[in-house]
C-alpha positions as CSV (number, residue, x, y, z in Angstrom):
1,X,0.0,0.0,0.0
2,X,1.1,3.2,-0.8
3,X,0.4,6.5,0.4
4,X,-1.1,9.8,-1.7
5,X,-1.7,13.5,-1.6
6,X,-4.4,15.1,-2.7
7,X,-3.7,18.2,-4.4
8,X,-5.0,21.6,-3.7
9,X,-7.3,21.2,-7.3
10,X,-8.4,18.0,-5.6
11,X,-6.1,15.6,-8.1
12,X,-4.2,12.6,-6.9
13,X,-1.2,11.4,-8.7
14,X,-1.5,7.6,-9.1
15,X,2.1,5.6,-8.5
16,X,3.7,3.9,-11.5
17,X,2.4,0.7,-10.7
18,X,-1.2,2.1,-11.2
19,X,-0.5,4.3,-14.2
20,X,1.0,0.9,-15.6
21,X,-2.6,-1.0,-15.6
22,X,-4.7,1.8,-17.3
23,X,-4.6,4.4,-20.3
24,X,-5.9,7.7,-20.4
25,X,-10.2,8.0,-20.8
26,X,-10.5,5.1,-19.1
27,X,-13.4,4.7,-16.7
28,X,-14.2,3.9,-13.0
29,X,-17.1,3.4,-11.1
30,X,-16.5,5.4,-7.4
31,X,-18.3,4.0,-4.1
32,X,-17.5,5.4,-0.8
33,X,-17.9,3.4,2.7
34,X,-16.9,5.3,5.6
35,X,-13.1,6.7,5.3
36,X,-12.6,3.9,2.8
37,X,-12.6,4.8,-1.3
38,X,-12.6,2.2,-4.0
39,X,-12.2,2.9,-7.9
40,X,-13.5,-0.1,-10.0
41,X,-12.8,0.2,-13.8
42,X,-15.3,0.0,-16.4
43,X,-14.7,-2.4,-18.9
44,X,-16.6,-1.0,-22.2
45,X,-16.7,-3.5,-25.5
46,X,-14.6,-2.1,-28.4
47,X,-16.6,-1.3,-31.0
48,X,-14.7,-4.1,-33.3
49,X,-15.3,-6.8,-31.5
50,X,-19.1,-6.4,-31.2
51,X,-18.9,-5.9,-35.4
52,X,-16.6,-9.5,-35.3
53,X,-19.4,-11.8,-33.5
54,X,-21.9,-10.6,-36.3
55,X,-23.0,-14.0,-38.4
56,X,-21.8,-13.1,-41.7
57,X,-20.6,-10.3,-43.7
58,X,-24.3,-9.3,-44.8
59,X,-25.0,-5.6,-43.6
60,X,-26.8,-6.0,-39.8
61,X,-30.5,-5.6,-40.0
62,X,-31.8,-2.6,-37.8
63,X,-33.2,-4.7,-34.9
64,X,-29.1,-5.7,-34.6
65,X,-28.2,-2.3,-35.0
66,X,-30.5,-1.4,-32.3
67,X,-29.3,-4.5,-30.2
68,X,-25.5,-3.3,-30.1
69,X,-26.7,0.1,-29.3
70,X,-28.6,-0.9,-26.1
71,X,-25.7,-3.2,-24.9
72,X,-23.3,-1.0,-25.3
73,X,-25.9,2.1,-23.7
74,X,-26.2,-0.1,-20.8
75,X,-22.3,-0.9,-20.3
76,X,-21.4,2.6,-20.2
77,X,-24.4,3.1,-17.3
């Protein structure tokens, strides 16, 4: 465990070994409990691999469309 500073603009500086495991716009869900903060990271489909378990090369029908919209509305919630 290490220990952090919050900054006067209310930033913290994650160490290396954080920084490592995630790229910049990634996303976190926050909960609080007490004195105790947890960060839990959002893991949102790429676009590419929803496109790659389509079942064939045809063009996706709207209902499909509409189906990878919703799924990937409801990750991002």
């Amino acid at each position: 465990m290490e220990r952090i500073k919050v900054g006067e603009d209310y930033t913290i500086e994650l160490p290396a070994e954080l920084r490592r495991l995630i790229k910049p716009e990634d996303e976190f869900l926050i909960s609080v409990a007490g004195d105790t903060i947890k960060l839990r990271k959002i893991n949102k489909p790429d676009i590419l691999d929803l496109a790659a378990k389509m079942k064939d090369d045809t063009e996706p029908t709207i209902v499909e469309i509409n189906e990878i919209v919703h799924r990937v509305r409801k990750i991002r919630r």
